[in-house]
Biotite code that builds the C-alpha atoms (Angstrom):
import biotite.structure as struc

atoms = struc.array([
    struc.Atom([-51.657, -78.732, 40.917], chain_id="A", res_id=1, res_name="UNK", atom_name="CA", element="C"),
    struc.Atom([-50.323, -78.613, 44.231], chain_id="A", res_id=2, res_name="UNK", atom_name="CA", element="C"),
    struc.Atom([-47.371, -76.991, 45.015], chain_id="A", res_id=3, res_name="UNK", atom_name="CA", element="C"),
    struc.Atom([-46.008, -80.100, 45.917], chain_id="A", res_id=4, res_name="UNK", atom_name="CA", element="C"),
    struc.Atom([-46.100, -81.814, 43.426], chain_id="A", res_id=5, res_name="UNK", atom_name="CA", element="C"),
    struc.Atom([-43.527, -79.558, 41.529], chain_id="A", res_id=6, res_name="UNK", atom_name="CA", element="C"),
    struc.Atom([-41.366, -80.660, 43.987], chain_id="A", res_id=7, res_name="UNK", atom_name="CA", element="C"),
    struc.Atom([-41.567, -84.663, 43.525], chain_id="A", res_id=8, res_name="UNK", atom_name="CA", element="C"),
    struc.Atom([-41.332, -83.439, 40.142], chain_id="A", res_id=9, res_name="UNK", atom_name="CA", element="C"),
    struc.Atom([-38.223, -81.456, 40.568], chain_id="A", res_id=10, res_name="UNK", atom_name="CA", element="C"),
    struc.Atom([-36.554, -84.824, 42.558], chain_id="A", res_id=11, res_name="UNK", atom_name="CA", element="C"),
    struc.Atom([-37.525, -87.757, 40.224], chain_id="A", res_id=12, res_name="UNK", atom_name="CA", element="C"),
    struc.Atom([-36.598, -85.451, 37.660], chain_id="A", res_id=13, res_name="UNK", atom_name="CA", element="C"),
    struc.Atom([-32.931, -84.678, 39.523], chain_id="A", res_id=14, res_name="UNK", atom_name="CA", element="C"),
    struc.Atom([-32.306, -87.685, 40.705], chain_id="A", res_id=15, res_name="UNK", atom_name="CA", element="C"),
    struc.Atom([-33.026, -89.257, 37.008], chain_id="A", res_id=16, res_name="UNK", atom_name="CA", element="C"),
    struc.Atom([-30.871, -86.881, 35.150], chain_id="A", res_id=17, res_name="UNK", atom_name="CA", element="C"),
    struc.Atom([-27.869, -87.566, 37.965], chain_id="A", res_id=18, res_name="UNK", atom_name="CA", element="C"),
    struc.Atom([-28.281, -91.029, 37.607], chain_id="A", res_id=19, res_name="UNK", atom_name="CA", element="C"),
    struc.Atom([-27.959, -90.517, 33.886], chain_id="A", res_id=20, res_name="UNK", atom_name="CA", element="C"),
    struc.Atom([-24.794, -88.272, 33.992], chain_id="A", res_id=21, res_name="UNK", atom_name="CA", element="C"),
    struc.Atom([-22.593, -90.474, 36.688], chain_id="A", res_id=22, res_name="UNK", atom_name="CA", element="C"),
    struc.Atom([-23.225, -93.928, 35.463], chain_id="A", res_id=23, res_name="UNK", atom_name="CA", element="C"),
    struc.Atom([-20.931, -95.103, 33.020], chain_id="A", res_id=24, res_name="UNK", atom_name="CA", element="C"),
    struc.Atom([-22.952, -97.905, 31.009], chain_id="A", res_id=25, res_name="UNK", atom_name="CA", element="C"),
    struc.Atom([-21.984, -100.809, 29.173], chain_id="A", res_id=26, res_name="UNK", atom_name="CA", element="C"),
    struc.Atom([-21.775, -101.384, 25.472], chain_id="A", res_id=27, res_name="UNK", atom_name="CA", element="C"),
    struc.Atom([-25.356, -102.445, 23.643], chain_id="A", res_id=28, res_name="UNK", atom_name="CA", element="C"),
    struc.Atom([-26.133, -106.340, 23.945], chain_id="A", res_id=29, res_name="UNK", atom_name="CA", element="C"),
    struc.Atom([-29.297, -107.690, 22.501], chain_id="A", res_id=30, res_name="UNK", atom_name="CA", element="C"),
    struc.Atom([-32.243, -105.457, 21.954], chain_id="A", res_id=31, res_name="UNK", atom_name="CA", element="C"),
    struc.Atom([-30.728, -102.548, 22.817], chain_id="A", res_id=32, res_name="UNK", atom_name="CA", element="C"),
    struc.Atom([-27.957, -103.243, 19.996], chain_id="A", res_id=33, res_name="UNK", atom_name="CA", element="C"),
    struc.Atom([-30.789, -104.190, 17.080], chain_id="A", res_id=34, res_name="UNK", atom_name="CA", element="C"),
    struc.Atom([-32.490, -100.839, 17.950], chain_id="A", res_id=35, res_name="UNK", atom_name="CA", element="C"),
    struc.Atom([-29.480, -98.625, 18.079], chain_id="A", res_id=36, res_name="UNK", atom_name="CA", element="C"),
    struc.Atom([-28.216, -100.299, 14.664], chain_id="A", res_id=37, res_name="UNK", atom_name="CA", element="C"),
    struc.Atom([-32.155, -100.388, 12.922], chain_id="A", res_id=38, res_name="UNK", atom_name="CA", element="C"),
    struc.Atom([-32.126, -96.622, 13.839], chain_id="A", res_id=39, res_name="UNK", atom_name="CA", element="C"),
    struc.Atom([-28.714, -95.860, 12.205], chain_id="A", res_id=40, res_name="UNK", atom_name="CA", element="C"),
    struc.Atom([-29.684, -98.253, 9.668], chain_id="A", res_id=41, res_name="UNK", atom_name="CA", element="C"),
    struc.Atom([-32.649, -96.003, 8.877], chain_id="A", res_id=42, res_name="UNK", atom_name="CA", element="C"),
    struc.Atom([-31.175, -92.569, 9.083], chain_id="A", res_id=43, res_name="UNK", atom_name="CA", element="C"),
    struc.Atom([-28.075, -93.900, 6.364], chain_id="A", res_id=44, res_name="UNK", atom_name="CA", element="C"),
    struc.Atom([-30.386, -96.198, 4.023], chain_id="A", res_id=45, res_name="UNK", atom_name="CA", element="C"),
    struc.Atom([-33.769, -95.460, 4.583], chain_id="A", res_id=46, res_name="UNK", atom_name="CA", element="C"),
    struc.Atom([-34.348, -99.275, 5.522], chain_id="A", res_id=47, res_name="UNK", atom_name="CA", element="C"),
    struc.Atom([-35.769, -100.558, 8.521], chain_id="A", res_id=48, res_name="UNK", atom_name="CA", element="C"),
    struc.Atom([-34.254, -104.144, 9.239], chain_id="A", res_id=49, res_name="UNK", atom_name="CA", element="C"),
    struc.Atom([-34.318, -105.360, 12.426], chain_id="A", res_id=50, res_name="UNK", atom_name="CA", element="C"),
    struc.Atom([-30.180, -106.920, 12.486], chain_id="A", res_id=51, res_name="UNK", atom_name="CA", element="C"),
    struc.Atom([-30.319, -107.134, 8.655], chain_id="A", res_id=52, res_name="UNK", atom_name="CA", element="C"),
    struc.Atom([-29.449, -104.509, 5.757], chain_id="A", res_id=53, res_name="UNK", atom_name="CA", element="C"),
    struc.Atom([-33.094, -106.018, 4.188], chain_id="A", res_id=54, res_name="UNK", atom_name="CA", element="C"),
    struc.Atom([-36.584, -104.704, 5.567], chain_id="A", res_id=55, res_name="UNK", atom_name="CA", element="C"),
    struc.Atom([-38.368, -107.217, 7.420], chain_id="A", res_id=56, res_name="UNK", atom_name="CA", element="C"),
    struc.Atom([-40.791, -107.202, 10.374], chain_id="A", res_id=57, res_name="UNK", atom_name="CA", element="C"),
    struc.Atom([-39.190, -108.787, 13.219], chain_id="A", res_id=58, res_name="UNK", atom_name="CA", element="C"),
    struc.Atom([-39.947, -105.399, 15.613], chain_id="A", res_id=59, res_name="UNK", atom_name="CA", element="C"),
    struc.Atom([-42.968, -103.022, 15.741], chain_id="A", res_id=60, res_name="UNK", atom_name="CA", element="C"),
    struc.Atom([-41.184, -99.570, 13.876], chain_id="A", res_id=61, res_name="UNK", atom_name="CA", element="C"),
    struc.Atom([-42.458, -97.100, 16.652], chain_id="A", res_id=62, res_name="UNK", atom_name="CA", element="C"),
    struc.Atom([-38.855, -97.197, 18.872], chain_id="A", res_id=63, res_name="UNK", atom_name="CA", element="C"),
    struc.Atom([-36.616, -97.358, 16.107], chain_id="A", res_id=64, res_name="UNK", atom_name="CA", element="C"),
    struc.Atom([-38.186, -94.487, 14.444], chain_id="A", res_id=65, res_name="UNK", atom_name="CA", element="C"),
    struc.Atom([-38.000, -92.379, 17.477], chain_id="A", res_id=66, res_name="UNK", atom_name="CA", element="C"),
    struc.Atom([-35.096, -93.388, 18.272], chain_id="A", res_id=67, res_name="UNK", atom_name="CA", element="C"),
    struc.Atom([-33.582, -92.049, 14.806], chain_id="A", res_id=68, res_name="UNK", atom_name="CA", element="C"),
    struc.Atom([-35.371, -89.204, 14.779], chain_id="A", res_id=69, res_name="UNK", atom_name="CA", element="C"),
    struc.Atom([-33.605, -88.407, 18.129], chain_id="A", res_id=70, res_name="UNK", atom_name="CA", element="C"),
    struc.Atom([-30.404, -89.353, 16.444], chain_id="A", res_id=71, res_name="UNK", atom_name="CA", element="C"),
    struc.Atom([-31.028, -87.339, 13.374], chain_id="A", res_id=72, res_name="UNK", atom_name="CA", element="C"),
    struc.Atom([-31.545, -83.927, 15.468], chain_id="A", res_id=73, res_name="UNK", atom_name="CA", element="C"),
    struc.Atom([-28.923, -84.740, 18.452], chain_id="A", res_id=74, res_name="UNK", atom_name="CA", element="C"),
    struc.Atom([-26.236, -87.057, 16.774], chain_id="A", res_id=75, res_name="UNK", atom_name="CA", element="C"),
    struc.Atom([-26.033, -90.884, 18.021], chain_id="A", res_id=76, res_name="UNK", atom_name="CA", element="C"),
    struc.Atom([-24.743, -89.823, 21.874], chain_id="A", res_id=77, res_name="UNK", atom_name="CA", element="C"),
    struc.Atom([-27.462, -92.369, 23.493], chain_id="A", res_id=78, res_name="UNK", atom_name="CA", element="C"),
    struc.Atom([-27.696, -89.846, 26.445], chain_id="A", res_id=79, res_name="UNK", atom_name="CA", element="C"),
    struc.Atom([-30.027, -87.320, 24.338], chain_id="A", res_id=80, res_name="UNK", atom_name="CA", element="C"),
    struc.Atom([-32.111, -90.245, 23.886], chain_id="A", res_id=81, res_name="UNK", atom_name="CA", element="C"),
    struc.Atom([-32.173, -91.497, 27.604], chain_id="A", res_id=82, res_name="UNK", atom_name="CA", element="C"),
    struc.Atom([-32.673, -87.597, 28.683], chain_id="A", res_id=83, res_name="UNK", atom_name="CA", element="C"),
    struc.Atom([-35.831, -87.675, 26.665], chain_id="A", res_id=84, res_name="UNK", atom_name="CA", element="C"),
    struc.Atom([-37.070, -91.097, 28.175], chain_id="A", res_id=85, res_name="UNK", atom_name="CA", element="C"),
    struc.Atom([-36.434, -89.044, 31.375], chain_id="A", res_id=86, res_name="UNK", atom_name="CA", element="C"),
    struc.Atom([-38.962, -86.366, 30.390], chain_id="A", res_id=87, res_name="UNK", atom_name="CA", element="C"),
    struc.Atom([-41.483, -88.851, 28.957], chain_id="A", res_id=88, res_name="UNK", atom_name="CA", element="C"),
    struc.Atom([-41.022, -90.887, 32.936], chain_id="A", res_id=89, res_name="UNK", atom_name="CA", element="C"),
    struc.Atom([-41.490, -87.080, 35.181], chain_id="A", res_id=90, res_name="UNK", atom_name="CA", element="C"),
    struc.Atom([-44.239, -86.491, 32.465], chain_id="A", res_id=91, res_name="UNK", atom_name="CA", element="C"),
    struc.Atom([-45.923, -89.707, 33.286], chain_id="A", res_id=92, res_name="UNK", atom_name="CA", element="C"),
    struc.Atom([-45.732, -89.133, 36.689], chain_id="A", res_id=93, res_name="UNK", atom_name="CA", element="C"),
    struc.Atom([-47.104, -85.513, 36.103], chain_id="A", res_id=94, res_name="UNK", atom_name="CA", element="C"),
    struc.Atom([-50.364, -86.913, 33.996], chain_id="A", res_id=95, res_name="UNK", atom_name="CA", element="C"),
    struc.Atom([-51.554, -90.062, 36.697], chain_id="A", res_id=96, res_name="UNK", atom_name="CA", element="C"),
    struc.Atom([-51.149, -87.357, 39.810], chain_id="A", res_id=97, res_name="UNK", atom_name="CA", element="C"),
    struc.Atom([-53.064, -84.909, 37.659], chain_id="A", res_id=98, res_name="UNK", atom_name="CA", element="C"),
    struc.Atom([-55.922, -88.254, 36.776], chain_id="A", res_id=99, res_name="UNK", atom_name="CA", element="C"),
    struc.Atom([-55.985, -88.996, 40.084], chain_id="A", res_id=100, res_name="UNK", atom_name="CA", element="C"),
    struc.Atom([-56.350, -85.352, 41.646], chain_id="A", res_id=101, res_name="UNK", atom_name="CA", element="C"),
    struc.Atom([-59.244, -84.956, 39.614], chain_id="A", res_id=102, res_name="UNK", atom_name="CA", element="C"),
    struc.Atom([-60.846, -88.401, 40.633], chain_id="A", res_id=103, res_name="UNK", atom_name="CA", element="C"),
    struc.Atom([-60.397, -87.565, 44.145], chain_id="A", res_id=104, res_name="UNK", atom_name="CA", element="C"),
    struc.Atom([-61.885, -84.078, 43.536], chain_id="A", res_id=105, res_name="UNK", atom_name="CA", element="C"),
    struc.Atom([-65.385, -85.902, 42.883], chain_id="A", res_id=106, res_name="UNK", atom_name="CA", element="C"),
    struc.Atom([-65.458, -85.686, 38.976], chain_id="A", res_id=107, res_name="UNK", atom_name="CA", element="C"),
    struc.Atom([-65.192, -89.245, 39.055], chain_id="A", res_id=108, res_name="UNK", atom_name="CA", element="C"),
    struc.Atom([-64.745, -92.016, 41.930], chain_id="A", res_id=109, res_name="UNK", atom_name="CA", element="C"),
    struc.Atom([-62.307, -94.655, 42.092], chain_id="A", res_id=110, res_name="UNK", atom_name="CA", element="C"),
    struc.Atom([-62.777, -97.726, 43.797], chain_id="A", res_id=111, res_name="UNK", atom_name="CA", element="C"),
    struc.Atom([-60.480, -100.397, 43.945], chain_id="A", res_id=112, res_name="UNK", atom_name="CA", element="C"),
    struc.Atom([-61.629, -103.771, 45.354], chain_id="A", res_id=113, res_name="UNK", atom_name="CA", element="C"),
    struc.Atom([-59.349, -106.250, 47.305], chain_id="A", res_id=114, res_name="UNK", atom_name="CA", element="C"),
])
């Protein structure tokens, strides 16, 4: 890579982990709330139950699961969680700039069409 690209790295990763850090967020509502309780749900019980103590099927597992497994290794502070969404979003940004080096580089062509 580029030397620069360390650098937009280095910033989106910054200016995500400040945001993070200074922002005082609200209490779970919806979604947010069934995940945070299905993940504690899992880690007491073993039972995943989307806003119930029963299993059911309302939500696909994969989130949930993470999310506990965060929880089970860091404790339930949901900024160990969002610092780790924050390494999956530089990481993303990391693996298209690295795709689309190596398009441009001639091992493969893309064309877009308007």
């Amino acid at each position: 890579m580029k030397k620069w690209i360390y650098v937009v790295l280095a910033v989106a990763l910054a200016l995500r982990v400040y945001y993070i850090v200074t922002t005082t967020f609200p209490p779970l509502v919806g979604d947010a709330f069934g995940y945070d309780k299905m993940a504690k749900q899992f880690l007491e019980t073993g039972v995943l139950g989307y806003l119930e103590s029963t299993a059911n099927s309302f939500v696909m597992p994969g989130f949930p699961v993470l999310l506990s497994m965060v929880y089970l290794v860091f404790g339930t502070n949901l900024i160990w969680f969002q610092l780790l969404q924050v390494i999956f979003s530089v990481s993303t940004i990391a693996v298209i700039r690295s795709y689309l080096y190596r398009s441009s580089s001639g091992c493969e062509e893309i064309q877009v069409e308007v």
